[in-house]
C-alpha positions in Angstrom: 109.8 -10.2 -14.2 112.1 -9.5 -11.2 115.8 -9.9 -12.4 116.8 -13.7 -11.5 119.9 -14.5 -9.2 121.9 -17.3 -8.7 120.2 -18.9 -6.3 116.7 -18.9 -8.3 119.1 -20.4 -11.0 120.0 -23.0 -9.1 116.9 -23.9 -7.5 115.8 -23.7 -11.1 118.6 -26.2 -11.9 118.3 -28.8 -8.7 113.8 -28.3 -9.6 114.8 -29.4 -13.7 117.2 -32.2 -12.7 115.3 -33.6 -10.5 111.6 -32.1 -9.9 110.8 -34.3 -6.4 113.6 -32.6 -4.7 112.4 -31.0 -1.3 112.2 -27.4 -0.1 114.4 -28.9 3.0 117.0 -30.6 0.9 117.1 -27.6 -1.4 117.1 -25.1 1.5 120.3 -27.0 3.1 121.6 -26.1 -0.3 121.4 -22.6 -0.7 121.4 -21.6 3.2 118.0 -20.7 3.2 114.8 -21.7 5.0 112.8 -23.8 3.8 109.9 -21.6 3.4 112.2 -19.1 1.8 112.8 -21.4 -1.1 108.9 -22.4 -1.1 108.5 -18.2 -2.1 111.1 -18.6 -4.9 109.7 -21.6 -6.4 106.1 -20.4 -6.0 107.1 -17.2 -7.7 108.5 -18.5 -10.8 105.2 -20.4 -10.7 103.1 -17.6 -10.7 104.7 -16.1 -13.5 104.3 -19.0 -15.6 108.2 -19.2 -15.6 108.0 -23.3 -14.4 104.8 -24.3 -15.7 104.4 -28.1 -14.4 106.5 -30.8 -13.4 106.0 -34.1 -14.7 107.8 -37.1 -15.4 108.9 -38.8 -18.8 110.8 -42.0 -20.2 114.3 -41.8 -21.2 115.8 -41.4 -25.0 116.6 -45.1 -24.2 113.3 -46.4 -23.3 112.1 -45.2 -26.7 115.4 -45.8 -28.7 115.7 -42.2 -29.8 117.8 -39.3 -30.3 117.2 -35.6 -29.6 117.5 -33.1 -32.1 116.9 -29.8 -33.0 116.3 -27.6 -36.1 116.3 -23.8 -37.5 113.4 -23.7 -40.3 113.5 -20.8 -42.4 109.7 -19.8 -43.3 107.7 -17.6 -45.9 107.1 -14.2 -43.3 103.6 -13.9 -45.2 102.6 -17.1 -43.4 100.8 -16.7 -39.9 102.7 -17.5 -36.9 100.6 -19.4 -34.8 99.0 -21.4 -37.3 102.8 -22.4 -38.5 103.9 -23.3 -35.1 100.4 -25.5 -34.2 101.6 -27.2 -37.7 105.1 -28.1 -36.8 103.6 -28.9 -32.9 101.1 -31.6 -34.4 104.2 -33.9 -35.2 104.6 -36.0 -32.1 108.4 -36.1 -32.9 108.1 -32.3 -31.7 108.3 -31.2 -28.2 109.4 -27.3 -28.1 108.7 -24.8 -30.9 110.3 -21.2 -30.3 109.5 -18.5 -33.2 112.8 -16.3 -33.8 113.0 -12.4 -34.3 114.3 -13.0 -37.7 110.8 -14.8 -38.6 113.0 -18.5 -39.1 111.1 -20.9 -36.4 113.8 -23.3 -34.1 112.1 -26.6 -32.9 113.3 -29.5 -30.8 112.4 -32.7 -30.1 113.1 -36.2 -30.8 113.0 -39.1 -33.3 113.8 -42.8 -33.2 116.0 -44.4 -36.4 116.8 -43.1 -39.7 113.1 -43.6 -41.0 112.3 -41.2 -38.0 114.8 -38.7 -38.9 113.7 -38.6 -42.6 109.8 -38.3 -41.5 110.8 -35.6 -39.9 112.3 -33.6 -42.5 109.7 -34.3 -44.7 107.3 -33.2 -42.9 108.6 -30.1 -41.9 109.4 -29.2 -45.1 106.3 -30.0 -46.2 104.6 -27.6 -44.6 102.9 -24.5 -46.1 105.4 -21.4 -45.3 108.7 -23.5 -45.0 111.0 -22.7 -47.3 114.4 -24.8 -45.5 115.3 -26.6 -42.7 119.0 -27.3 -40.7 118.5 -29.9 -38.7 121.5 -31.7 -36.1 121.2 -34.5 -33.8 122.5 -33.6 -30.6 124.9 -35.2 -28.4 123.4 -36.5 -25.3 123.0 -39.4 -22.5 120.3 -41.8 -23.5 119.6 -42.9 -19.7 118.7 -46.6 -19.4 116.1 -49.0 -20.9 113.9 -51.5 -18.1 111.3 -53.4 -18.3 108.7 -51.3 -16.4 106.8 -53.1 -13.8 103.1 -52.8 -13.1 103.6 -51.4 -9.8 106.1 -49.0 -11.6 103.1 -48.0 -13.9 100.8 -47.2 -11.5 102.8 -44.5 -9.5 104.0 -43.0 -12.4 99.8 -42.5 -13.4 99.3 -40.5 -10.4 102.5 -39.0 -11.1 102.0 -37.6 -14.7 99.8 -34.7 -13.6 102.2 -33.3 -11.0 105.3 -34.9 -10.4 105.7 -33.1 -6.9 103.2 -34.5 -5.3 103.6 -35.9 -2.0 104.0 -39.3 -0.5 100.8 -38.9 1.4 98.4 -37.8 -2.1 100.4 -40.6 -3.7 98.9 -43.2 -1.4 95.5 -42.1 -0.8 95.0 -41.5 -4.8 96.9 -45.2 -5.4 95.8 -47.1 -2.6 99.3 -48.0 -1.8 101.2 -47.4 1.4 103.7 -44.8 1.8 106.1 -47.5 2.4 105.9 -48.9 -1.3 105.2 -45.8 -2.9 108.9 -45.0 -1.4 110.8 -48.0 -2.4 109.2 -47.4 -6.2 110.3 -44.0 -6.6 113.6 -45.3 -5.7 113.5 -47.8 -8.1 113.1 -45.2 -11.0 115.5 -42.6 -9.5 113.3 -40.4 -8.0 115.7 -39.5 -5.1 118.7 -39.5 -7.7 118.6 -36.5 -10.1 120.3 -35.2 -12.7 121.5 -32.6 -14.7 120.3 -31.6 -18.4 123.7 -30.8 -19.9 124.1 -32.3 -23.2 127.2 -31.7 -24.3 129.4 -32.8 -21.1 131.2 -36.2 -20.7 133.2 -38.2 -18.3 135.5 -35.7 -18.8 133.6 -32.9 -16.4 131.8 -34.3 -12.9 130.0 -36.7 -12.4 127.3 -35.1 -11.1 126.6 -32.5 -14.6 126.1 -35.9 -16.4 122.8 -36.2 -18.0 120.4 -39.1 -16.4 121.2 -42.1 -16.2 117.5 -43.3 -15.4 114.8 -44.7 -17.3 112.5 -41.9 -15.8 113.2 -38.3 -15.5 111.7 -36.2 -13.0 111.5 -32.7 -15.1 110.0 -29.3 -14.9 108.4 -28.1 -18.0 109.3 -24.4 -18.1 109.6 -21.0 -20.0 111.3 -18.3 -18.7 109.9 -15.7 -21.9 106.7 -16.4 -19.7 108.6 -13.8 -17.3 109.2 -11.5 -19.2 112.9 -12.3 -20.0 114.5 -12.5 -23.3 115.2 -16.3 -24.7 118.4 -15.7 -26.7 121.0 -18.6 -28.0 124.5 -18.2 -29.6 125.0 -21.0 -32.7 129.0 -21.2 -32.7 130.7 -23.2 -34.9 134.3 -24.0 -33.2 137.4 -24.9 -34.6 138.1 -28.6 -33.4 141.7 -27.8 -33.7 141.1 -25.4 -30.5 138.6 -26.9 -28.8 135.6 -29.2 -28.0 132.0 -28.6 -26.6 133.3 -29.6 -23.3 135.5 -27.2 -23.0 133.3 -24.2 -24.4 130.6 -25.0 -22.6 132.7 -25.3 -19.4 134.2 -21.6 -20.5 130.7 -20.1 -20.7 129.4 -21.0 -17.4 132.5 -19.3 -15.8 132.4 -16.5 -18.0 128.5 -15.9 -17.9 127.5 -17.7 -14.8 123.9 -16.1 -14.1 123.4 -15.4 -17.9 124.4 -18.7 -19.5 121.5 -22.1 -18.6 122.0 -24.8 -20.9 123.9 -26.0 -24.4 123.3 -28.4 -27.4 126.6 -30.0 -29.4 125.6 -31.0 -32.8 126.7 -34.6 -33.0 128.1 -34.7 -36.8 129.2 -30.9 -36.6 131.3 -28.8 -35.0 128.5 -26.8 -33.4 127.5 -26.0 -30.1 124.0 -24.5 -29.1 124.3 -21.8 -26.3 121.4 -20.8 -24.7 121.3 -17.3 -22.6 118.4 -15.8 -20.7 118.5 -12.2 -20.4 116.6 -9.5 -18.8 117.3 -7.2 -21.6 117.7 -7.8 -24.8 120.7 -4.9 -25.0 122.8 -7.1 -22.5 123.2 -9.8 -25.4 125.4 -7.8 -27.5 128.7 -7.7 -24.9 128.2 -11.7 -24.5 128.3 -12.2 -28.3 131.6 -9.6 -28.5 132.9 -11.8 -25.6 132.3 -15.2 -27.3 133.5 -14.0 -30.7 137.2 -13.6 -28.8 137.6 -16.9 -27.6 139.9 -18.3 -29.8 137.9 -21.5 -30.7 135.2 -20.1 -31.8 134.7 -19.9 -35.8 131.8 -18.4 -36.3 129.1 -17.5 -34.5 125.0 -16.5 -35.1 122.5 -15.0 -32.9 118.9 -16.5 -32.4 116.6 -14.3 -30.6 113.3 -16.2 -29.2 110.0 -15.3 -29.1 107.7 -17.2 -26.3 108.0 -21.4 -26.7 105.4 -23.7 -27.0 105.4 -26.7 -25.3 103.8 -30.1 -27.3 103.5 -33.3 -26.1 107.1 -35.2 -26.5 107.1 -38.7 -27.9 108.7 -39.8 -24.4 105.6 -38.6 -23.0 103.5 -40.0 -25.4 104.9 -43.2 -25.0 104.4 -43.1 -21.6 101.2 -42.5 -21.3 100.4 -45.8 -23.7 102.6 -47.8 -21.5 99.9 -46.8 -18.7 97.2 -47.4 -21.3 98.2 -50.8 -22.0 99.5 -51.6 -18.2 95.1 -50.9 -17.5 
């Protein structure tokens, strides 16, 4: 893959936060045509870098809570068969093998009897040895009462999330006019941004969604040949919060550094990096291990992701099941 720069980031960015978003609004954006940005986007889809876009409920539409884990596995067991194992939970969204054989997996869970499941489960399985598991720290979005109407855009919606206002009436038999005032209704001209560690402390606008439907892009940038890297520091609250790290790493890697995770009962923050080469990870983890609040630090190198159905999307689609 062609090194990224910052304006594929943040078309990559404005495409995850909000997947609708329009070549024209993004080109007023970034100073660039329209069809210029149509190139980018199509690119990263060619390479398998954005692999759909879709749309799924919010954490608060299912009453759950993200999470994600490191499990440590037997390195006799085969890969792929260990990863379709963990995938086949539907509490499990995103597996990522590491290079040190260990497996990292997100996802989400609803109540303690969710989150206990979980772990048993995983552990359970043949070539786990141990699991670290946090709960992250994130916006919920908001809860509705989804309307039949509501329903039936969001079936023609689930396949491709980008498709136009025209498709979306001829394949629903509604007019554009409704179709509009719908995707309105669920936030579809809104958008967000999928920072989970950041408060009302920082912008507004890098606040996770507030909506009970998230327009998203399902992604993986290992498809492009880039390397998938994340830095697990444990920071010394005395010093510092996740706010304030994660707010130091964008300034300090602003192409490098996408997204973070803060562990919501430790003092941990996720930091995830994508790289074109893997050697360029070693100045970013000398620079990290300076800043003052940072404790302690590990490095995760990933392997190519696979992508699972979520149990927001699973949800979802019985909603539509039961709406007929």
């Amino acid at each position: 893959m062609s090194a990224v720069d910052q304006i594929d980031k943040g078309i990559f960015y404005a495409l995850d936060a909000n997947c609708r978003i329009s070549y024209e609004d993004l080109a007023r954006r970034f100073n660039l045509s329209a069809n210029a940005i149509k190139k980018r986007v199509m690119k990263l889809q060619e390479l398998g870098v954005i692999k759909r876009f879709t749309v799924w409920l919010s954490l608060a539409m299912i009453n759950a809570e993200m999470f994600v884990a490191i499990a440590s596995t037997d390195s006799n067991q085969n890969d792929e068969a260990l990863i379709n194992a963990i995938g086949n939970s539907p509490m499990v969204h995103r597996v990522a093998p590491l290079a040190n054989e260990d497996i990292m997996v997100f996802g989400e869970y609803v109540g303690a009897k969710g989150l206990s499941q979980l772990c048993r489960f995983i552990r359970g399985l043949d070539g786990i040895s141990d699991i670290e598991i946090h709960t992250l720290l994130t916006d919920k979005g908001s809860q509705v009462q989804l309307t039949k109407l509501q329903l039936r855009v969001l079936h023609h919606l689930r396949d491709d999330a980008r498709i136009s206002i025209v498709d979306l009436a001829n394949r629903s038999g509604l007019t554009a006019r409704t179709i509009r005032r719908v995707l309105h209704q669920l936030g579809a001209d809104k958008g967000s941004y999928r920072a989970f560690v950041l408060d009302d402390r920082i912008n507004p606008e890098y606040r996770a969604s507030r909506e009970p439907v998230h327009f998203r892009t399902i992604w993986n940038w290992t498809a492009g040949a880039s390397f998938y890297c994340t830095a697990q520091m444990v920071y010394k609250e005395t010093k510092g919060n996740p706010q304030t790290l994660f707010v130091w790493l964008q300034k300090q890697f602003p192409l490098e550094h996408w997204y973070a995770y803060a562990s919501a009962s430790e003092p941990i923050l996720f930091s995830r990096f994508f790289l074109n080469r893997i050697g360029d990870f070693e100045p970013i983890v000398r620079k990290i291990k300076r800043n003052p609040s940072v404790e302690n630090l590990k490095t995760l190198i990933s392997y190519p992701q696979r992508h699972f159905p979520s149990l927001r999307e699973l949800r979802l689609d019985e909603m539509l099941q039961e709406s007929g």
